[in-house]
C-alpha positions as CSV (number, residue, x, y, z in Angstrom):
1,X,-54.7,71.2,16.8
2,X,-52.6,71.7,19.6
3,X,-54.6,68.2,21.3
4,X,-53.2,67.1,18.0
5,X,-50.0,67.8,18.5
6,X,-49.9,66.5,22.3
7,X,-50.8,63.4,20.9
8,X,-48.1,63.2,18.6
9,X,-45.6,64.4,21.0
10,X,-46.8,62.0,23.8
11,X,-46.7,59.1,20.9
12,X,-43.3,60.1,19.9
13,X,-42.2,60.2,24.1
14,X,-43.5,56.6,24.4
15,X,-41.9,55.2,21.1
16,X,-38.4,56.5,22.2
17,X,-39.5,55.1,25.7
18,X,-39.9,52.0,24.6
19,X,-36.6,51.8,22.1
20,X,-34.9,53.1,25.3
21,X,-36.2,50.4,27.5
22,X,-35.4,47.7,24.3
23,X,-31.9,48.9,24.5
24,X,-31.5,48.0,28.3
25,X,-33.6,44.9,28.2
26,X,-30.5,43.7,25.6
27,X,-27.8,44.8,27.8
28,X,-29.7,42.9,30.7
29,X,-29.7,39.8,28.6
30,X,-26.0,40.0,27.2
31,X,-25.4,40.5,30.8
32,X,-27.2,37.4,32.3
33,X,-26.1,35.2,29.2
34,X,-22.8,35.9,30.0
35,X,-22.9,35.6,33.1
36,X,-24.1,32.4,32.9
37,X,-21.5,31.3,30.3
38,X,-18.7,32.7,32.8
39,X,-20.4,30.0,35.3
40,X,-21.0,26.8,32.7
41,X,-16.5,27.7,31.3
42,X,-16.1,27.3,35.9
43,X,-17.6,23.9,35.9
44,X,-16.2,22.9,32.2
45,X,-13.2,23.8,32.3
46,X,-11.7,21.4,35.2
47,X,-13.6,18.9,32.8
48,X,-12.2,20.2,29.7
49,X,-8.6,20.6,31.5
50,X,-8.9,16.7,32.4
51,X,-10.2,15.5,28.7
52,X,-6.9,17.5,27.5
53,X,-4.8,15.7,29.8
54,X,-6.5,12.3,28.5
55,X,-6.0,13.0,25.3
56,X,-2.0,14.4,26.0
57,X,-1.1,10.7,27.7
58,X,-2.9,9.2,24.7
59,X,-0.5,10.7,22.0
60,X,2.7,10.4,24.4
61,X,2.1,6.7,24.8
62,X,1.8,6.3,21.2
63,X,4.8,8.4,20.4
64,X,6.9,6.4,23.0
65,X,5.3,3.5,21.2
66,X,6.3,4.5,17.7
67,X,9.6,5.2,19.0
68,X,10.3,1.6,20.8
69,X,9.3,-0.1,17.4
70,X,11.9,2.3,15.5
71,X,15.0,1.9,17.9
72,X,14.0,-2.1,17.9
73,X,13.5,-2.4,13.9
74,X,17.2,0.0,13.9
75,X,18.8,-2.6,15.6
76,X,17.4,-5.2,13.6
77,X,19.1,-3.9,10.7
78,X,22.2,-3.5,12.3
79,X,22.4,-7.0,13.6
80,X,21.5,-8.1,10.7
81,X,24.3,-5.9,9.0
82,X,27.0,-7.4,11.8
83,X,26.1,-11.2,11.1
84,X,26.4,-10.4,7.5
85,X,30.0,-8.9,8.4
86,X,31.2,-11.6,10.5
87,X,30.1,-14.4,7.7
88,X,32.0,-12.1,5.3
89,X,35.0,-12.0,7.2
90,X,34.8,-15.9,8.0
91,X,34.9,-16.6,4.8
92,X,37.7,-14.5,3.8
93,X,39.8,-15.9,6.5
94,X,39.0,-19.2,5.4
95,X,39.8,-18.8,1.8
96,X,43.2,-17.0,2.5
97,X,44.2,-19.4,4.4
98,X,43.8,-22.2,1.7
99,X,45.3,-20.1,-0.6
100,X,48.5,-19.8,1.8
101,X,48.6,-23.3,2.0
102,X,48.5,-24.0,-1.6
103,X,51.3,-21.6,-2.0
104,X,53.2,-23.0,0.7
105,X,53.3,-26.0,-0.5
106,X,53.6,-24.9,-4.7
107,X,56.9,-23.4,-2.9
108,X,58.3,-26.2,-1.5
109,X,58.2,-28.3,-4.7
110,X,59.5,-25.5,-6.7
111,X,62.3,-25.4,-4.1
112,X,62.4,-29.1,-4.4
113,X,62.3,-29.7,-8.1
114,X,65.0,-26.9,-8.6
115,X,67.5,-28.2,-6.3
116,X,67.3,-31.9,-7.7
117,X,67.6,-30.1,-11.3
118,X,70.8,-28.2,-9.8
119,X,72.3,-31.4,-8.3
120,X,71.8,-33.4,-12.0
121,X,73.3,-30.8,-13.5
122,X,70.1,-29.8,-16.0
123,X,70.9,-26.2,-14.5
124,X,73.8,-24.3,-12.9
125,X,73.2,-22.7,-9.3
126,X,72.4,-19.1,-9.8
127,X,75.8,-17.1,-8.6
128,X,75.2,-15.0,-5.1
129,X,74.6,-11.3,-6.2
130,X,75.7,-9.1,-4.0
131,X,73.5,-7.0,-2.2
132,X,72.2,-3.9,-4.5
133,X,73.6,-0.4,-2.8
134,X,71.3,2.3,-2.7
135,X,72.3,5.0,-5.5
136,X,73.1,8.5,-3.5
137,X,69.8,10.4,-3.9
138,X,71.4,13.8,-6.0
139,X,70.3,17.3,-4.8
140,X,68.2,19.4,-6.2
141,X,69.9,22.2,-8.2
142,X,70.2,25.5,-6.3
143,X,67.4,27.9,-7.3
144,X,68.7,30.4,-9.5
145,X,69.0,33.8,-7.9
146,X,65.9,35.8,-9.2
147,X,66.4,38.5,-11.6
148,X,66.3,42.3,-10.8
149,X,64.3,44.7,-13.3
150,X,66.8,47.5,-12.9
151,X,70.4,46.5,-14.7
152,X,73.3,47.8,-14.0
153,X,74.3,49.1,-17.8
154,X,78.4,48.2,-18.9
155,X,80.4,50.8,-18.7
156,X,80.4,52.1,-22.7
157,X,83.5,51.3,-24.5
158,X,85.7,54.2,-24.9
159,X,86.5,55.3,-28.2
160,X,90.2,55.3,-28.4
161,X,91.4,58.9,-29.8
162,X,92.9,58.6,-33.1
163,X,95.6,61.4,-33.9
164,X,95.4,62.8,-37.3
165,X,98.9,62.2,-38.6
166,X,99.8,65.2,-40.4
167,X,100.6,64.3,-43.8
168,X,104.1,65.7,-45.3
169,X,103.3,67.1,-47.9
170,X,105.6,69.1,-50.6
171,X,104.8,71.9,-52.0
């Protein structure tokens, strides 16, 4: 029996053994594979940094793109806005100054008409009014003072004395 147990104790010995020597052989590994990750991300990444930078110039020379086409459309619009002004204003000035000239010259045969209907005598000449003056402007009235809560009271009234007139009587 005790052969028996020997064997089972020398079994038992080589199965922790070998778990033991499983454990480091995984370390080992993790340690080489990293290792040789840590080597591959030293050659990659100058790559890697490079492709970023790529990419990076890409999307700025879009954006500066994108911008160019906005500031370009922007003025555009506001060119577009200015002509529209300047037409707008043209004709404005145009129109007024018909209208001016129409009136100018409506006033000059009213002018005309009424001074040959003054000189037939169809209508007297209106009499020279004298210049309106300005009425005075009037002043505000003065505020009135504010009132006090506590009143002085009136003196009372006195009470006159009345004297008893003795009364004469007989008797």
């Amino acid at each position: 029996m005790s052969e028996k147990k020997d064997n089972v104790a020398d079994k038992a010995g080589e199965i922790a053994k070998s778990i033991w020597l499983a454990g480091i052989g995984a370390y080992g590994r993790a340690i080489d594979e990293a290792q040789d990750r840590w080597e591959k991300a030293g050659m990659e990444t100058p790559k890697l940094f490079k492709d970023l930078v790529k990419a990076g110039a890409a999307l700025e020379e879009e954006a500066r793109e994108s911008v160019e086409r906005t500031r370009s459309s922007a003025r555009s619009v506001e060119e577009r806005i200015a002509r529209v002004r300047d037409n707008l204003t043209l004709a404005r000035t145009r129109d007024t100054d018909v209208l001016e000239k129409k009136i100018d010259a409506l006033s000059r045969k009213l002018d005309r008409l009424t001074k040959a209907l003054q000189e037939s005598g169809a209508i007297e000449a209106p009499a020279k009014k004298a210049p309106r003056k300005k009425a005075p402007r009037k002043k505000a009235p003065a505020k009135a003072k504010a009132k006090t809560t506590s009143r002085a009271k009136a003196p009372a009234k006195r009470k006159t004395a009345t004297r008893k007139k003795a009364s004469t009587r007989s008797g």
